[in-house]
N, C-alpha and C positions, 0 to 999 in steps of 0.2 A: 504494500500500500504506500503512495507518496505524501509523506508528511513534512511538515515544518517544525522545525521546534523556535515552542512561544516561551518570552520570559516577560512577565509585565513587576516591574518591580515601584518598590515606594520610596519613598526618605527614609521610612525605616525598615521594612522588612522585604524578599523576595515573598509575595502574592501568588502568584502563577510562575509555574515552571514544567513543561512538559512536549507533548509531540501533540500535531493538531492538522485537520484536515486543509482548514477553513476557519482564519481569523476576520470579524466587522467590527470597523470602531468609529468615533466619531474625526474624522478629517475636518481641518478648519475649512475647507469650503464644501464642505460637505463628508458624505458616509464614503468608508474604505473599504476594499471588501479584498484579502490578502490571500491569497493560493499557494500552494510548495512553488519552486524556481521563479516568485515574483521579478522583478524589475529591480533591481537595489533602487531604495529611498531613504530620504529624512524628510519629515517634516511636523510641521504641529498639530495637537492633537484639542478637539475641544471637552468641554466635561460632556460625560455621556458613559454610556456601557459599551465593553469590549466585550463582545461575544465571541468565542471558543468554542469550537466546533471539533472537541478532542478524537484520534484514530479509532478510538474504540463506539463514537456515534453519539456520548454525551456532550451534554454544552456545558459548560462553563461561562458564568459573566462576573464582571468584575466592572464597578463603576472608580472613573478614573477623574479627576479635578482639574484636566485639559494636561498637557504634558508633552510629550516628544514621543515619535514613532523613529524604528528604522526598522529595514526592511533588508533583509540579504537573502538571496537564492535559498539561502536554508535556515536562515534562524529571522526569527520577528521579536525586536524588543520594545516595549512600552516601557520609558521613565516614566512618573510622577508626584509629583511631595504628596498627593494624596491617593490611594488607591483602597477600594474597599470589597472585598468579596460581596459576590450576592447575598450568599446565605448567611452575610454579618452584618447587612443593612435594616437599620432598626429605624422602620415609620418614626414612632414618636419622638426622636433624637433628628432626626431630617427635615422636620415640622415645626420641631420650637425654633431648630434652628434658621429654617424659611422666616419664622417668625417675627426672631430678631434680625435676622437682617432686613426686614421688611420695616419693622422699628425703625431701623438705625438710617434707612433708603430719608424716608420722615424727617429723621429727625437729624441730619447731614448740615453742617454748618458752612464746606466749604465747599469747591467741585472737586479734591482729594476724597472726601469724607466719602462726599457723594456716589464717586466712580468706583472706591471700595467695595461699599455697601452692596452698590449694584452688581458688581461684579460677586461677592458673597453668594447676593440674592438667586443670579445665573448660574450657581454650582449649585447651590440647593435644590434650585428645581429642575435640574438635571442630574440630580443625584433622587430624587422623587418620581422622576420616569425611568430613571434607569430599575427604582425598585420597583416599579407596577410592572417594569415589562419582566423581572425577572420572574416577579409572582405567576403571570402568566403563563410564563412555561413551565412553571410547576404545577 
């Protein structure tokens, strides 16, 4: 079977590491969709889920807080300062914290604060669809 080997790693821990059919992630100008002997690349990645489509038929996701891809004929790496397994994504921790940054969007004193907040705001709730869609496929 031709696989690729995935590593999506964080600031602090290796996340994913293994052999995979079929990696989708979120590309800054849109979705990526990564195969064995891709193309070599780099580029940027936005918040969203990385979907793993491992040799053995299961999927794997892993939502990512935008980050760097690269791409070589046989290995696919995701950097990220923030990277979180599907099955560690907890609704209620993803919703206060939409929450306060939704506060903070408010309550922004300067356009630093502001482009912050906002930007918090855009990982949150891309970290909100990354878990509805994971639920889905469970």
């Amino acid at each position: 079977m031709n696989t690729i080997h995935v590593d999506v790693v964080s600031a602090e821990e290796s996340i994913f590491s293994g052999e995979a059919r079929f990696v989708a992630l979120p590309g800054e100008s849109g979705e990526l969709g990564i195969y064995p002997r891709h193309t070599p690349l780099i580029t940027r990645i936005k918040a969203g889920s990385v979907r793993i489509e491992m040799a053995d038929g299961n999927e794997e996701f892993v939502f990512v807080a935008g980050g760097l891809l690269e791409v070589q004929p046989n290995r696919v790496t995701v950097l990220s300062d923030t990277a979180i397994r599907g099955k560690d994504l907890d609704d209620e921790k993803a919703n206060a914290a939409k929450a306060a940054a939704e506060e903070a969007v408010r309550n922004a004193k300067s356009e630093i604060d502001l482009a912050k907040a906002q930007s918090e705001l855009a990982i949150m709730a891309a970290q909100l669809a990354a878990l509805r869609k994971y639920r889905q496929k469970k």
